[in-house]
Backbone as XML, in Angstrom:
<?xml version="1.0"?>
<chain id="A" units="angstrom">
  <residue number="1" name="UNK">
    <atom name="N" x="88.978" y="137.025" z="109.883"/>
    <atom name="CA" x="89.254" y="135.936" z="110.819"/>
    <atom name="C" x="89.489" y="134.647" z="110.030"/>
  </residue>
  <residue number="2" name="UNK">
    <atom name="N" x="90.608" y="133.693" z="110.086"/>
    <atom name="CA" x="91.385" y="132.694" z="109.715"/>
    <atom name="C" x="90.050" y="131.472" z="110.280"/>
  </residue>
  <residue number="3" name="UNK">
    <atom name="N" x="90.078" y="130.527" z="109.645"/>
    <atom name="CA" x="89.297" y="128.683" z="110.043"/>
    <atom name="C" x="90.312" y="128.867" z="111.175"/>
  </residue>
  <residue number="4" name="UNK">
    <atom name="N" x="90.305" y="127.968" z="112.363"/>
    <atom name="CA" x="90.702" y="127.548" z="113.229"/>
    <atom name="C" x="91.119" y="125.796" z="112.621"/>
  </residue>
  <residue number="5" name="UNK">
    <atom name="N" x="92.488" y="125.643" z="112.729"/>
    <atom name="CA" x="93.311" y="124.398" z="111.941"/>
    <atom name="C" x="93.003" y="123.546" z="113.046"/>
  </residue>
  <residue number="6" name="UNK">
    <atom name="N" x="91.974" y="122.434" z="112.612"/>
    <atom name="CA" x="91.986" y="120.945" z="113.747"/>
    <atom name="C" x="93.550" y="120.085" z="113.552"/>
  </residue>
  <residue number="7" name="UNK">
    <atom name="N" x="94.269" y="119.924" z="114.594"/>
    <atom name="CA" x="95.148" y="118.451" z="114.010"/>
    <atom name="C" x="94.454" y="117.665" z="114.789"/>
  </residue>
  <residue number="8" name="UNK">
    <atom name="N" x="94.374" y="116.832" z="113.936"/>
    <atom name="CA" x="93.814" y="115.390" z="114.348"/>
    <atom name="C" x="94.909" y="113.866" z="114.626"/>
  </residue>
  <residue number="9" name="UNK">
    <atom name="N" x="94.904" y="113.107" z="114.881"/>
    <atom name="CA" x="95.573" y="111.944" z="115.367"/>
    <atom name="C" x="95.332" y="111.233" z="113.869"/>
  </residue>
  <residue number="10" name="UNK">
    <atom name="N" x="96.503" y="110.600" z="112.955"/>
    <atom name="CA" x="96.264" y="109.691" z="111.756"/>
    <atom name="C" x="96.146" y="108.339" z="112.294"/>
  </residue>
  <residue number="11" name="UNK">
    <atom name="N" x="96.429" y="108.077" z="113.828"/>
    <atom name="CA" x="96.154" y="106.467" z="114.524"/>
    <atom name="C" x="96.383" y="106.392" z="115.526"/>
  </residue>
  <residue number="12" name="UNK">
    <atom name="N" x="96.377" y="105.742" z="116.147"/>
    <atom name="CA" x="96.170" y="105.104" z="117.152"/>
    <atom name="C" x="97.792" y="104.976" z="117.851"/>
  </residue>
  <residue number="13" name="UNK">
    <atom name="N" x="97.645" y="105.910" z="118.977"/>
    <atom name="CA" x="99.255" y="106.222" z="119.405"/>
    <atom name="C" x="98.607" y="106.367" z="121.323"/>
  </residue>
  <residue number="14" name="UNK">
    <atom name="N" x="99.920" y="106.068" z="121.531"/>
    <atom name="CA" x="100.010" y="106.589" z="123.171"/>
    <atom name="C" x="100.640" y="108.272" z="122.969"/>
  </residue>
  <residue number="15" name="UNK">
    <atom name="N" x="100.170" y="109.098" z="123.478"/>
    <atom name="CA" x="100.863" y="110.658" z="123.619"/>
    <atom name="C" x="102.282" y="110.694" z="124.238"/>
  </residue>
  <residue number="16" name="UNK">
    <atom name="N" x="103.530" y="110.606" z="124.646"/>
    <atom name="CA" x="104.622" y="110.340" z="124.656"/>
    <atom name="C" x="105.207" y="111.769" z="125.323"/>
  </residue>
  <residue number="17" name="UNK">
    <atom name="N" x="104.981" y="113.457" z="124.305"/>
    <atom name="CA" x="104.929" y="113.875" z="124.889"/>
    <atom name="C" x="104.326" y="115.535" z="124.086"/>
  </residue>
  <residue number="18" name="UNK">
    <atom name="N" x="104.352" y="116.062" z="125.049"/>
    <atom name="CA" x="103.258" y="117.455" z="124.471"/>
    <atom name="C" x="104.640" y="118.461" z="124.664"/>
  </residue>
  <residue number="19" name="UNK">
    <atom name="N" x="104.529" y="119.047" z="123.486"/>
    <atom name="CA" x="105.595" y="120.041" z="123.389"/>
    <atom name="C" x="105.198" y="121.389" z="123.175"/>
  </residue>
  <residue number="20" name="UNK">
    <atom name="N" x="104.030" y="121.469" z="122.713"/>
    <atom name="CA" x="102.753" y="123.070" z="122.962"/>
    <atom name="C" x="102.422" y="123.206" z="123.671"/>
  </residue>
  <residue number="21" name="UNK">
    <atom name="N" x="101.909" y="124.729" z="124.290"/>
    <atom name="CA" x="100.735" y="124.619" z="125.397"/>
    <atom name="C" x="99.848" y="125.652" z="124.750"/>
  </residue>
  <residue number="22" name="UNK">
    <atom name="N" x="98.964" y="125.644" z="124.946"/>
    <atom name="CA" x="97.467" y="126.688" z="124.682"/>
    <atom name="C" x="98.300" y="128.325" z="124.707"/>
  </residue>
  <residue number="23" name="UNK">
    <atom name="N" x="98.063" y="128.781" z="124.162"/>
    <atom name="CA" x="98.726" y="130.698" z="123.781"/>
    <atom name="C" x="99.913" y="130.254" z="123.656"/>
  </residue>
  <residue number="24" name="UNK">
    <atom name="N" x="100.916" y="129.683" z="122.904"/>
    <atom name="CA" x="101.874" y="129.270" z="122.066"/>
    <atom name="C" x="101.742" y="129.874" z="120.207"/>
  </residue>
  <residue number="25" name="UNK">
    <atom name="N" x="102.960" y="130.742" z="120.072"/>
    <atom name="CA" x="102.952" y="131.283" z="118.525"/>
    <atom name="C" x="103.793" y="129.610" z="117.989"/>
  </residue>
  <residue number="26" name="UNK">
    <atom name="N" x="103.189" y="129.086" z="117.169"/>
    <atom name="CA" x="103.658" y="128.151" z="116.341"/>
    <atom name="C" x="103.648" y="128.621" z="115.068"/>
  </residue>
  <residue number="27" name="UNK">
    <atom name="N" x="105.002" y="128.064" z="113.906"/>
    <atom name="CA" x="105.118" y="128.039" z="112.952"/>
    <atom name="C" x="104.303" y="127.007" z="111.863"/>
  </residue>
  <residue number="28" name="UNK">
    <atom name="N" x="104.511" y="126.987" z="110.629"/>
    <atom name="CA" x="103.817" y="125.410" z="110.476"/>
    <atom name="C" x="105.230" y="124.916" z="109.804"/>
  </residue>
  <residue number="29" name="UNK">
    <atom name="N" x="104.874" y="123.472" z="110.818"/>
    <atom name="CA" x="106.143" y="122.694" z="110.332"/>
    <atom name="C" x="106.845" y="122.452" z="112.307"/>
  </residue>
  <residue number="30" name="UNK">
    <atom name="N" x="105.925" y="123.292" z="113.011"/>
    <atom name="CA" x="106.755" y="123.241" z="114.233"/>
    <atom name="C" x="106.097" y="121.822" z="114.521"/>
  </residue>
  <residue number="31" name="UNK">
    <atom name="N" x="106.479" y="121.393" z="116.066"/>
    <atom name="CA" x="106.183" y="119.862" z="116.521"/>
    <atom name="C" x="105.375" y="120.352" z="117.695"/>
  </residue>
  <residue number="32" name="UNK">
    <atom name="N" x="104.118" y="119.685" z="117.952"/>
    <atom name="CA" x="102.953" y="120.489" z="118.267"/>
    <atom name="C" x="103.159" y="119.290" z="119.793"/>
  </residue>
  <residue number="33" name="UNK">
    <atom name="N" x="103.370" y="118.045" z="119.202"/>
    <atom name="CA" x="103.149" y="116.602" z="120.389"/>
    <atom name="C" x="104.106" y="115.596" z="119.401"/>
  </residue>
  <residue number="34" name="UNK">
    <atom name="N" x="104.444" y="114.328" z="120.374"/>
    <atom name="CA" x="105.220" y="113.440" z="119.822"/>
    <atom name="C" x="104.358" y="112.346" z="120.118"/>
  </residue>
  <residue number="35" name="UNK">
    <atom name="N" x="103.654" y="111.224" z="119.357"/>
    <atom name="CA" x="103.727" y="110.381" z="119.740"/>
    <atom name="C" x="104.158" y="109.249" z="119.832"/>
  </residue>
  <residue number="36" name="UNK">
    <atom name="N" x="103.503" y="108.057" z="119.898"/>
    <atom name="CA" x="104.734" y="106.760" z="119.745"/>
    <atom name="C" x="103.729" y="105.631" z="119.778"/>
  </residue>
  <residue number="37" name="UNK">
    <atom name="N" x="104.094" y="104.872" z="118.534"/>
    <atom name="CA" x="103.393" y="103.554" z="118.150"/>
    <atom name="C" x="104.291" y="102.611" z="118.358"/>
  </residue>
  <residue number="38" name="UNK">
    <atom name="N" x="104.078" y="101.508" z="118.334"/>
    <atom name="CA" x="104.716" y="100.331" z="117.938"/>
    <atom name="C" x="106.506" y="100.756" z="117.747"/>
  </residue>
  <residue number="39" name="UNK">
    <atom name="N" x="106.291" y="101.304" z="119.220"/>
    <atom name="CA" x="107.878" y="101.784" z="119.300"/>
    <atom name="C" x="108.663" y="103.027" z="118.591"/>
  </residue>
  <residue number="40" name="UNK">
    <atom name="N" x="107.888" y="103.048" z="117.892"/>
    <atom name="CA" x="108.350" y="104.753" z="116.808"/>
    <atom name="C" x="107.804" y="106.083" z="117.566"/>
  </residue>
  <residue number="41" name="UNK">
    <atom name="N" x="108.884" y="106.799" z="117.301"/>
    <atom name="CA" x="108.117" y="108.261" z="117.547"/>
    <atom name="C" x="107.286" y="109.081" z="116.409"/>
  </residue>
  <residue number="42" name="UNK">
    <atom name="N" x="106.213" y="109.712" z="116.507"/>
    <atom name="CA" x="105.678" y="110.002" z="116.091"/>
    <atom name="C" x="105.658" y="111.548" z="115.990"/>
  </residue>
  <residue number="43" name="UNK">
    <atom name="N" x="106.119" y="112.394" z="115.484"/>
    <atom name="CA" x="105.906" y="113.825" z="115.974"/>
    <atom name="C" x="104.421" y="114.635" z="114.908"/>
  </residue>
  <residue number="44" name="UNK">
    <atom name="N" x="103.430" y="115.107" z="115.571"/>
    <atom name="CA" x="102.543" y="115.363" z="114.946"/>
    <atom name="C" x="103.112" y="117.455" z="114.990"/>
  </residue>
  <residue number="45" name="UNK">
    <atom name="N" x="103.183" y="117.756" z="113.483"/>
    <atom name="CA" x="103.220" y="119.228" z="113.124"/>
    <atom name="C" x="102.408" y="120.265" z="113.488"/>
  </residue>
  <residue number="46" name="UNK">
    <atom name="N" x="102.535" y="121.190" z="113.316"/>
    <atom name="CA" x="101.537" y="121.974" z="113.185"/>
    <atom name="C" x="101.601" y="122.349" z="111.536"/>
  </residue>
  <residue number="47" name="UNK">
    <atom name="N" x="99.788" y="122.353" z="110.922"/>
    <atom name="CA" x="100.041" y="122.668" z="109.431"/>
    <atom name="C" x="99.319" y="124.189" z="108.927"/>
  </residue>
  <residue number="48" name="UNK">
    <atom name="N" x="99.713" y="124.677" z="110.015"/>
    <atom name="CA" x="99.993" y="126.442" z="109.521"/>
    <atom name="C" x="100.555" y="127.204" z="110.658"/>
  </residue>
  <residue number="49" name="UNK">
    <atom name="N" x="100.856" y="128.680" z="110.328"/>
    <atom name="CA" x="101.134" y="129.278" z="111.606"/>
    <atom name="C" x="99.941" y="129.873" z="111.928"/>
  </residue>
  <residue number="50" name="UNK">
    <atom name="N" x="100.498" y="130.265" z="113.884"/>
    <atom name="CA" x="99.132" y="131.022" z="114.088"/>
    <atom name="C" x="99.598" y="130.729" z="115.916"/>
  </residue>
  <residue number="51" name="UNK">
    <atom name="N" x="98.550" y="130.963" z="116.562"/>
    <atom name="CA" x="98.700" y="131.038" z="117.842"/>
    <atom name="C" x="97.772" y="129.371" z="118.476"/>
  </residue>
  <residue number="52" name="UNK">
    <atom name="N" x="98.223" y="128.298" z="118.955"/>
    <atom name="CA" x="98.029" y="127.018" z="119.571"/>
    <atom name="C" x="96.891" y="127.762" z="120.631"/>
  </residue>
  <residue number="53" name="UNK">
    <atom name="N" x="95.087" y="127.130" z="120.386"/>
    <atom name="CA" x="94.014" y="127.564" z="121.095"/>
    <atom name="C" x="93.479" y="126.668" z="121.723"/>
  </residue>
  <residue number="54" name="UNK">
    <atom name="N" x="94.097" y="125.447" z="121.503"/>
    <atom name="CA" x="93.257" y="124.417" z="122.432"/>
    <atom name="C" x="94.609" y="123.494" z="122.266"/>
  </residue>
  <residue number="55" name="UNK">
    <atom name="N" x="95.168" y="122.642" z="123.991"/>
    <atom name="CA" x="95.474" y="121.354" z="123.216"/>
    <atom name="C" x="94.795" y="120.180" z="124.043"/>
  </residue>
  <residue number="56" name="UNK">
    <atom name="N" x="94.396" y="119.512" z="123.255"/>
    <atom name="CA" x="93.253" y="118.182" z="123.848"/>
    <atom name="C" x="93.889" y="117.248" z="124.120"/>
  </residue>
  <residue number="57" name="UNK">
    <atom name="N" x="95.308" y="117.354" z="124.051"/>
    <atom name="CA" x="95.501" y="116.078" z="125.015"/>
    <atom name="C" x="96.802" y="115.873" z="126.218"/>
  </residue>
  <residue number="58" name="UNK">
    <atom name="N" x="96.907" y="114.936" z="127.033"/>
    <atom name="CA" x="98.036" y="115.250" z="127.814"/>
    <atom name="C" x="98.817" y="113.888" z="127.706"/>
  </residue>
  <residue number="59" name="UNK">
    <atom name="N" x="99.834" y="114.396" z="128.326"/>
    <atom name="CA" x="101.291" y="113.035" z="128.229"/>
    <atom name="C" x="101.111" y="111.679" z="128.743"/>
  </residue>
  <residue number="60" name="UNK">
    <atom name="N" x="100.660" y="110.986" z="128.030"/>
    <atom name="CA" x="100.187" y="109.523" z="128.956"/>
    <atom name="C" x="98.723" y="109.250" z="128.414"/>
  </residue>
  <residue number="61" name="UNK">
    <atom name="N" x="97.989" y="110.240" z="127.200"/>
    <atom name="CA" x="96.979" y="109.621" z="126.797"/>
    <atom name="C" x="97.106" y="108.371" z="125.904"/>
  </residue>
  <residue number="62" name="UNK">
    <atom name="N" x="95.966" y="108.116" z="125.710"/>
    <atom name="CA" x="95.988" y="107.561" z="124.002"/>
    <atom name="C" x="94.889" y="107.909" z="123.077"/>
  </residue>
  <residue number="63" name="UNK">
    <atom name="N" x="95.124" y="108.479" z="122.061"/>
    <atom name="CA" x="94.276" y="109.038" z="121.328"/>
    <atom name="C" x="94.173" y="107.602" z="119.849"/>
  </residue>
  <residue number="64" name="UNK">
    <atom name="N" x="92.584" y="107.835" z="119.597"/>
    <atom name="CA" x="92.220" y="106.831" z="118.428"/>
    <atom name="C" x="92.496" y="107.894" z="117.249"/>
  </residue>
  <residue number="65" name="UNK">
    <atom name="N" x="92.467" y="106.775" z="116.178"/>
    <atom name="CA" x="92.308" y="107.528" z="114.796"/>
    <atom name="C" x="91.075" y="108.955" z="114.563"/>
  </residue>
  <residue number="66" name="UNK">
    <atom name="N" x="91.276" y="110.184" z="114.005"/>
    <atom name="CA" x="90.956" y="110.809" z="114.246"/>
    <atom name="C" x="90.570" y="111.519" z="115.270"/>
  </residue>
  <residue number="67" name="UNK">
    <atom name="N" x="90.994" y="110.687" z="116.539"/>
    <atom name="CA" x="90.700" y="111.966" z="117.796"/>
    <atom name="C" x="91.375" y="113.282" z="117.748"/>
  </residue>
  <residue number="68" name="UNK">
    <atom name="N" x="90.643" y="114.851" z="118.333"/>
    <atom name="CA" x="91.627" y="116.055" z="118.255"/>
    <atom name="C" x="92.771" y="116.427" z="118.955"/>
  </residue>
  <residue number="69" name="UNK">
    <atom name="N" x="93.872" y="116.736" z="118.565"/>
    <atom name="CA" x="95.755" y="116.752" z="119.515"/>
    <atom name="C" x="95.643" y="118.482" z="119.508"/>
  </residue>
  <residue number="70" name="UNK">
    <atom name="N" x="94.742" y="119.068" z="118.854"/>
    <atom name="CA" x="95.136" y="120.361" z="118.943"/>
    <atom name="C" x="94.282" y="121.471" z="117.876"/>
  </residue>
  <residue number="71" name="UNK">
    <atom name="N" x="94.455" y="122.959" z="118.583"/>
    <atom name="CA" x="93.390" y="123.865" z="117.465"/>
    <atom name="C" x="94.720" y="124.849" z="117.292"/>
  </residue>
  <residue number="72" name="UNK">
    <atom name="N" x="94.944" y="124.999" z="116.278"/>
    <atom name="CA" x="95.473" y="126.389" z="115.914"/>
    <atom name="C" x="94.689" y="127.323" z="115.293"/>
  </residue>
  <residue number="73" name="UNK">
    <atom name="N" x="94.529" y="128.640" z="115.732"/>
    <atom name="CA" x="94.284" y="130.248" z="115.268"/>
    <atom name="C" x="94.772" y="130.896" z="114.400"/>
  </residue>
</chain>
């Protein structure tokens, strides 16, 4: 059995939009959520493959530095 991969948030973003859902096969390198700072988009990866087991957040949040966007399997 594989660690379960946290992505975490590197700052402080509004969620913009969620492009995973929970039992999703992701690659690594795929685009897991987009977010958007100070006008930029932000697309947060996924950094391995595996199957998307949690995603913690929805379209219209805002997540702080280090809050969790997602678990991959």
């Amino acid at each position: 059995m594989t660690m379960a991969d946290e992505i975490r948030a590197e700052m402080v973003a509004n969620v913009w939009k969620v492009v995973a859902a929970a039992g999703d096969e992701v690659a690594e390198g795929d685009t897991l959520v987009i977010l958007e700072s100070m006008k930029m988009e932000i697309p947060v990866l996924a950094e391995s493959d595996g199957t998307v087991a949690q995603m913690a957040v929805n379209e219209g949040d805002v997540v702080q530095e280090g809050d969790l966007i997602a678990v991959i399997e």
